[in-house]
Every structure is written in structure tokens, then in C-alpha cells.
C-alpha positions in Angstrom: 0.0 0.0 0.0 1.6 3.7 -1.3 2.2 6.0 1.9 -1.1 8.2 3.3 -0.3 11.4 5.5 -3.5 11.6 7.4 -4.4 14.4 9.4 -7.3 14.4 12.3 -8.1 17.6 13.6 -9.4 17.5 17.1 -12.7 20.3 17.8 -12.8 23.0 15.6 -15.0 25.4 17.7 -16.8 28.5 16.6 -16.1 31.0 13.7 -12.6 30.8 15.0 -12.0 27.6 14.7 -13.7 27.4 11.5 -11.6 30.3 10.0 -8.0 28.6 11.5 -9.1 25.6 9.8 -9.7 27.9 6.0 -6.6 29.6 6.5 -4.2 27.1 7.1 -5.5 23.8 6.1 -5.0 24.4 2.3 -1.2 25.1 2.7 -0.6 22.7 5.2 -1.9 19.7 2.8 0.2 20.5 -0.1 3.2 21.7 2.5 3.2 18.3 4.2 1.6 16.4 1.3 -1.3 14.9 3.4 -4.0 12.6 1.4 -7.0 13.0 4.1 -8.5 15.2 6.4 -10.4 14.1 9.1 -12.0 16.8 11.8 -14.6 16.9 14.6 -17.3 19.5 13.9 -19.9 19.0 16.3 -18.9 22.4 18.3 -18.3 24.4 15.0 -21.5 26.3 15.1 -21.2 29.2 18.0 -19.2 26.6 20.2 -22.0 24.4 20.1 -23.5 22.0 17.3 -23.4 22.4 13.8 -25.3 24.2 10.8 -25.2 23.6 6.9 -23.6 26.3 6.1 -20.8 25.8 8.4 -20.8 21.8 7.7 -20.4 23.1 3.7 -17.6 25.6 4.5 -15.5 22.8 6.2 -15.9 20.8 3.5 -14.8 22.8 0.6 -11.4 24.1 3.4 -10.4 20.8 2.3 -11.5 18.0 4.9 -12.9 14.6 3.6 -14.8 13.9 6.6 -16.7 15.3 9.6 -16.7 13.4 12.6 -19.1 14.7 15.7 -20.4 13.5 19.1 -22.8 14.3 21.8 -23.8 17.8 20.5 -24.6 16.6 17.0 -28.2 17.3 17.0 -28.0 20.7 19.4 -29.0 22.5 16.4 -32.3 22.0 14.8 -31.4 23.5 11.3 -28.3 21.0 11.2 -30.7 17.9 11.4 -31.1 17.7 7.7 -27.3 17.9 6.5 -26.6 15.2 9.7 -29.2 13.0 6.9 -28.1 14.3 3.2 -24.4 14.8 3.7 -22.4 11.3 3.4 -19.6 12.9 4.4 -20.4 14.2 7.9 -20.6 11.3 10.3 -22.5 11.0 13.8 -21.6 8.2 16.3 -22.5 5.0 15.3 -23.7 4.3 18.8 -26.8 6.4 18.8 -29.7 4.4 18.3 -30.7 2.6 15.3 -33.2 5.4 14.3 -31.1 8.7 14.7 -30.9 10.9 11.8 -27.2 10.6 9.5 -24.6 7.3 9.4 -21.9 6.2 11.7 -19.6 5.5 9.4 -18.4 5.8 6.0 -15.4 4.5 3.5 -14.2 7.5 1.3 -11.2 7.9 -1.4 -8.1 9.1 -0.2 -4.7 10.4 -1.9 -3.9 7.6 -4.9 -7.0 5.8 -4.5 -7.0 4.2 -0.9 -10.2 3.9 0.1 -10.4 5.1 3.7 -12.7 4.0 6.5 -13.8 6.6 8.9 -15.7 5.2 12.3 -17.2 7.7 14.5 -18.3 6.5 18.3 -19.4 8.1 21.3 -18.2 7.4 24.9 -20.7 6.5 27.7 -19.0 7.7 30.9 -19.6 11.1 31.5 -22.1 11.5 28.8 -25.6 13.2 29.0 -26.2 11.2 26.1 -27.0 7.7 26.5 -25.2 5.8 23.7 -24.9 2.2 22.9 -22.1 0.0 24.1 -19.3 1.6 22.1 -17.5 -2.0 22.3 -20.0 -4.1 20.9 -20.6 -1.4 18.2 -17.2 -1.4 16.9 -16.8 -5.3 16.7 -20.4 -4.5 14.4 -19.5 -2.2 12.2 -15.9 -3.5 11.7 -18.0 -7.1 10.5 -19.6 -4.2 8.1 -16.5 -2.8 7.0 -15.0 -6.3 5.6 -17.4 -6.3 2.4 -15.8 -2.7 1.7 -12.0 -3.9 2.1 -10.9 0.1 3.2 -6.9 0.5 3.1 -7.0 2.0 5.9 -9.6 2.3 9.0 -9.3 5.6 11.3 -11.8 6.2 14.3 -12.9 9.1 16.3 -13.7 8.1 20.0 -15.6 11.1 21.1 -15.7 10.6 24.5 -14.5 12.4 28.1 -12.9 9.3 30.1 -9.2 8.9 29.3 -9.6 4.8 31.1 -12.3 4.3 28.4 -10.6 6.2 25.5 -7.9 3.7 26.7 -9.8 0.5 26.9 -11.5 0.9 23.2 -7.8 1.6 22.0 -6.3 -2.0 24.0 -9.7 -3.3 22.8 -9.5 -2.9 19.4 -5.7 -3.5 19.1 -5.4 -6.6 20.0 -3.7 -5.4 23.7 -5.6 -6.0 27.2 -9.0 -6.8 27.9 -11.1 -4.1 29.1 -11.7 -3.7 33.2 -14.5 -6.4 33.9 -15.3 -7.5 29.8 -17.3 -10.7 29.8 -15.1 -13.8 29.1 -17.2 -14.9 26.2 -15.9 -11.5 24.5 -12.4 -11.8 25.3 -10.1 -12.0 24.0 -10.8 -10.4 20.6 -9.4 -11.4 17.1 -5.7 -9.6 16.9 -4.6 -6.2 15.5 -8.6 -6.4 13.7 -7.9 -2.5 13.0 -4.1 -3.0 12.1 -3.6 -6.2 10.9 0.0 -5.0 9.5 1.5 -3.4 12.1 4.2 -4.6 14.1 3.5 -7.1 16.4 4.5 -5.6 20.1 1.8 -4.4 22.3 1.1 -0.8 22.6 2.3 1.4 24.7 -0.1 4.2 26.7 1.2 6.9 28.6 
């Protein structure tokens, strides 16, 4: 597989953040060569939610893909772009019936199809979400029939021990604090199936 630069931006907040992200993204993808963007929106409307207008100016600064998470429906007016627009995501963890997609597979740099997962945490959260676990092993079963290159995901969530756990989870490392034996142990390296084979580390 040829080399992908991939850059995630964390919360882009307000007009601020929204004007940072025009300025500077353009230069910095053909500086540093990067082949996707990947950003949170959900706070990019007035520090809170999102709108259409600001979903489309994101979009056309140069990002691929709009992740979100717990304020994704604070705005009204942004319910209908949350639906229509493929390439703004909402945590696949809401329930079955919520407005928009939790995930999407979209053409990076050269060709390589990318696969962009958005979840939300559950500690901590007003919003009650699904297991963020058993939704991952789901939609990575979903993923297989698209064969991405490459499979990034945005954890929205405010617990570093969970952010933690998904990560060990996912990547073949420890077992989560109290999983269920029939889980555990999950199949290895499912997200990085190429990468060296020593644990990771966390700080």
C-alpha cells in the first residue's frame, strides 16, 4: 500500500476555529503532502452544534470527513445535513433510528479507500449511547465487504480509562476492566492487521 499522510483535527469550535481551519488547512496539505483530512465538527457552530452552512464551509477548506459527538443534534437546522451529507458522520452508537450514518469509506490520496468510524463514549455522557464495544466489533463485520486500506476512528468521548480501553480493545492489547469472558479476548490487531507485532504502549 503507497504512503497516506492523514491528518485528524481535534474540535474545531466557533467561527474561530472554523476560520483557523480555512486559513491554514489548504497550505498545510500541499506543504506536508497529506492525502485526508479528518476533523470533529460537532462544536463548530457558535461553540456548540453544527449548521449547513458551516458543515459546507468545512468541506470545501479541504477536509474529507466530519466526525461529531454528543452535541450533534444541538441544532435544529443541522438535522437535515446530519441525513443528506455522506460525508459528515454521527456516532455510530446512537440508536438505530437517529438521523445521518456512523460511518463511512471515502477515497483518499492515490486511491486508498479510507474508512472513517465515529463513536461516542458512555462515561460522563448526558447522552445515552450504545455500548461503544460491541458497536465497533459490528460495524468493523460491516466494514469487511468494503475492504478500506485504511480504517481511522474518532472516539468522542471524556474518560481517558475508556478512550484507553476501546484503543487496547480494538488492538489486540488487554482486555477491558470487567469484559465478559465470552468476548475476550478479541481477534488480533482487527484494525491494524499490518502493524508490528508488540503491544502498545499508553502513557
Amino acid at each position: 500500500m503507497a504512503e497516506l499522510k492523514v491528518l485528524a483535527v481535534g474540535d474545531v469550535v466557533g467561527s474561530p476555529g472554523r476560520r483557523a481551519v480555512a486559513g491554514i488547512l489548504p497550505r498545510l496539505v500541499t506543504e506536508e503532502q497529506i492525502g485526508f483530512v479528518v476533523a470533529n465538527a460537532e462544536n463548530a457552530a457558535g461553540g456548540s452544534g453544527l449548521t449547513p452552512a458551516v458543515v459546507a464551509e468545512l468541506l470545501n477548506a479541504g477536509c474529507h470527513c466530519l466526525t461529531t459527538g454528543d452535541h450533534v443534534y444541538k441544532n435544529r437546522e443541522g438535522l437535515g445535513v446530519v441525513q443528506s451529507e455522506p460525508r459528515l458522520l454521527r456516532p455510530a452508537n446512537l440508536p438505530k433510528r437517529s438521523a445521518g450514518r456512523g460511518w463511512g469509506v471515502y477515497e483518499a490520496a492515490g486511491g486508498l479507500k479510507v474508512a472513517v468510524v465515529n463513536l461516542l463514549g458512555r462515561s460522563f455522557m448526558a447522552v445515552q449511547a450504545d455500548n461503544p464495544f460491541e458497536c465497533a466489533e459490528r460495524v468493523l463485520a460491516e466494514l469487511a465487504a468494503a475492504a478500506p486500506d485504511v480504517v481511522l476512528l474518532d472516539f468522542h468521548a471524556e474518560a481517558t480509562a475508556e478512550k484507553v480501553a476501546l484503543g487496547r480493545f480494538l488492538d489486540g492489547g488487554s482486555p477491558p476492566s470487567g469484559a465478559p469472558t465470552p468476548t475476550w479476548p478479541p481477534p488480533t490487531r482487527r484494525c491494524c492487521p499490518t502493524a508490528p507485532a508488540t503491544s502498545p504502549t499508553w502513557a
